[in-house]
C-alpha positions as CSV (number, residue, x, y, z in Angstrom):
1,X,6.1,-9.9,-9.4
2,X,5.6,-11.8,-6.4
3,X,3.8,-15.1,-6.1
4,X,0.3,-14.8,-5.4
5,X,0.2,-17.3,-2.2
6,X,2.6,-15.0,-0.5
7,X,0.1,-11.8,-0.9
8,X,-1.3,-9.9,1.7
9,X,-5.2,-9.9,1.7
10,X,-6.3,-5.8,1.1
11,X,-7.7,-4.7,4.7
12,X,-11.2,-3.1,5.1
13,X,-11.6,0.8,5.9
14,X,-14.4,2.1,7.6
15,X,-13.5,5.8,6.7
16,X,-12.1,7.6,3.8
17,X,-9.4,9.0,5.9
18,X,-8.5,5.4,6.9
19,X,-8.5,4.7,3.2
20,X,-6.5,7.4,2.1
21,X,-4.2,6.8,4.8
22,X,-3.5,3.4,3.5
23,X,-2.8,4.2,0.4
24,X,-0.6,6.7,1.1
25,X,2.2,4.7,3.4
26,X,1.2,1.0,2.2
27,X,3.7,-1.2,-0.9
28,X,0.4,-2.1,-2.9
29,X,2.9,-4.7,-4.6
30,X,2.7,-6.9,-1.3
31,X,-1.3,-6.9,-1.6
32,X,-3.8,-9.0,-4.0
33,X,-5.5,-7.0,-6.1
34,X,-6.0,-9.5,-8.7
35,X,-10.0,-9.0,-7.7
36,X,-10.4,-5.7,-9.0
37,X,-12.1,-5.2,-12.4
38,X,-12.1,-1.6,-14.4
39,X,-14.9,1.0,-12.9
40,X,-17.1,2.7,-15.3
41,X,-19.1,4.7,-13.7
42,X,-22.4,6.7,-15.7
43,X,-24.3,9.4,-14.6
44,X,-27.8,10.1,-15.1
45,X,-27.6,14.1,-15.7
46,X,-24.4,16.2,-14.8
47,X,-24.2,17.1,-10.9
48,X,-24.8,21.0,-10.5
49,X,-23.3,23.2,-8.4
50,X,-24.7,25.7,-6.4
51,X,-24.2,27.6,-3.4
52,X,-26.5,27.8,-0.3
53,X,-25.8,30.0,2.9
54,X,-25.6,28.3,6.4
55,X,-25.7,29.5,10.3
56,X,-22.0,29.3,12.0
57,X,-24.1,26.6,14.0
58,X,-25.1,24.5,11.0
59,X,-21.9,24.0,9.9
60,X,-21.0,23.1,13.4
61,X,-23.2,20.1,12.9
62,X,-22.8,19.2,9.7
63,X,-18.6,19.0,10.8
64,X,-19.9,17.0,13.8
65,X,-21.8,14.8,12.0
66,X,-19.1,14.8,8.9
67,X,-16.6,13.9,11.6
68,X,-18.3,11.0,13.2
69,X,-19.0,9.2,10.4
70,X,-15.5,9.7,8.5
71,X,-16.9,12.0,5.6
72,X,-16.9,15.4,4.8
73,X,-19.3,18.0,6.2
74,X,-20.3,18.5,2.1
75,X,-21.1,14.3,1.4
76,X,-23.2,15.1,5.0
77,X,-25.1,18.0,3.6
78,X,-25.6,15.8,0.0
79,X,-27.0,13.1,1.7
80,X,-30.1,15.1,3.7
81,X,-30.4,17.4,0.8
82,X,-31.2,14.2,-1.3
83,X,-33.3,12.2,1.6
84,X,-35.2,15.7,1.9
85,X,-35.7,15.8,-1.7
86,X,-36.7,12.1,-1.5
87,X,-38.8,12.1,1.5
88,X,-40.3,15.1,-0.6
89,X,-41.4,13.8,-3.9
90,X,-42.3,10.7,-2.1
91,X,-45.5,12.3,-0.4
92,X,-46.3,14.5,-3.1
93,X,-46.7,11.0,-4.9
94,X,-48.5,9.5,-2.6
């Protein structure tokens, strides 16, 4: 084990593929990770999977979108489908 003081601070990512990238090529025994504590993570209800069909051009922009901000086109289409949803129930309760 090496001795802490001579540890490498972990670097930020601002994408996934960064990230992954990382992980793949870096010695994590030259970096700190005395800072990380066990995830559990919970959820609320099971996620569901269903299928919806798109236009060519759709997907283009969901890939466009997906690409800009270092995602996938399917975390892109989660994340309207749920501010939709929001944005939904939110007037309905209003």
């Amino acid at each position: 084990m090496k001795n802490k003081e001579k540890l490498k601070p972990l670097p930020l990512h601002t994408t996934d593929e960064e990230a992954e990238h990382f992980l793949d090529t870096a010695d994590l025994s030259e970096y700190d990770l005395s800072g990380f504590k066990p995830a559990h993570l919970k959820f609320a209800r099971p996620m569901v999977t269903f299928e919806i069909g798109l236009s060519p051009e759709q997907v283009e922009a969901l890939d466009m979108i997906a690409s800009r901000d270092g995602t996938d086109r399917e975390r892109v289409a989660r994340r309207f489908i749920e501010e939709g949803v929001s944005a939904s129930v939110s007037k309905e309760e209003a």
